[in-house]
C-alpha positions in Angstrom: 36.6 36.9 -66.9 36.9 33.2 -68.1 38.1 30.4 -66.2 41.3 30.0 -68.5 42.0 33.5 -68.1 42.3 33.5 -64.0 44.2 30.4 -64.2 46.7 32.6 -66.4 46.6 35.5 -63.9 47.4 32.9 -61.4 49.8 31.4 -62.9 51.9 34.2 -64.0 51.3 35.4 -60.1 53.0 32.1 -58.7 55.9 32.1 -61.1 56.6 35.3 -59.9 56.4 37.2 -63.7 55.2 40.4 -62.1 58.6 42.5 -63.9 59.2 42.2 -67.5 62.6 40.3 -67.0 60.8 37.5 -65.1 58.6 37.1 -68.4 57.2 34.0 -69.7 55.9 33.1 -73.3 53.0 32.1 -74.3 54.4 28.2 -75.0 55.6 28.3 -71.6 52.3 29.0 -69.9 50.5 26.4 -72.0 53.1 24.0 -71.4 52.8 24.5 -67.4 49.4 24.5 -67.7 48.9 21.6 -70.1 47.0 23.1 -72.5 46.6 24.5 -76.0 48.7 26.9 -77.1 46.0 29.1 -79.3 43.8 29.0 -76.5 46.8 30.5 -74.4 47.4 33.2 -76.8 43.4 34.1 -77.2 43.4 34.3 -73.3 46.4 36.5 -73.5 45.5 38.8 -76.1 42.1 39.5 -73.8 44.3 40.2 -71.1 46.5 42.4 -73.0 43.3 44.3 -73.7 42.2 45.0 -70.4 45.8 45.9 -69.2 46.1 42.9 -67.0 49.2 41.8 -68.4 52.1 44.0 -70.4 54.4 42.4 -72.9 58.1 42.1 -73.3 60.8 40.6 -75.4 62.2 37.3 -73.7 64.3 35.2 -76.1 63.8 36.7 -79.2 60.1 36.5 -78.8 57.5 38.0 -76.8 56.5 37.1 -73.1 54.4 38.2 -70.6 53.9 39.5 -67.5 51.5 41.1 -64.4 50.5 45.0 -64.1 50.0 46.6 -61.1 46.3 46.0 -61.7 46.8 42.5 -63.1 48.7 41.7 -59.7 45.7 42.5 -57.9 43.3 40.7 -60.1 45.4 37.8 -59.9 44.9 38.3 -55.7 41.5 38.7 -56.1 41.3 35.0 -57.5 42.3 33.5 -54.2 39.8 35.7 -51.7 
């Protein structure tokens, strides 16, 4: 898993998106993160893929947040 990746596991972890109306869109995370927004959305897509995160619609658009199994990767990253 890429370093931009865990940071977005982590960050969804500490903003405490682990339910779908706790949410956060991918402009949010790049903007809390201070980085690119494509780059946020490749990340995410990856994670989408591996089931780490789950979407839902926030605001008209779409954001997202932590599986079960996401949760615990995003644990992982601090052991």
């Amino acid at each position: 898993m890429s370093e931009s990746s865990k940071k977005l596991l982590s960050m969804l972890l500490v903003m405490g998106a682990q339910v779908p109306e706790r949410a956060l869109s991918a402009s949010e995370l790049a903007q809390k993160l201070g980085t690119d927004p494509t780059s946020v959305e490749s990340d995410l897509k990856k994670l989408l893929e591996t089931s780490f995160v789950a979407t839902s619609v926030v605001s008209g658009g779409h954001g997202f947040y932590l599986t079960g199994i996401g949760v615990i990767a995003a644990s992982s990253t601090y052991s």
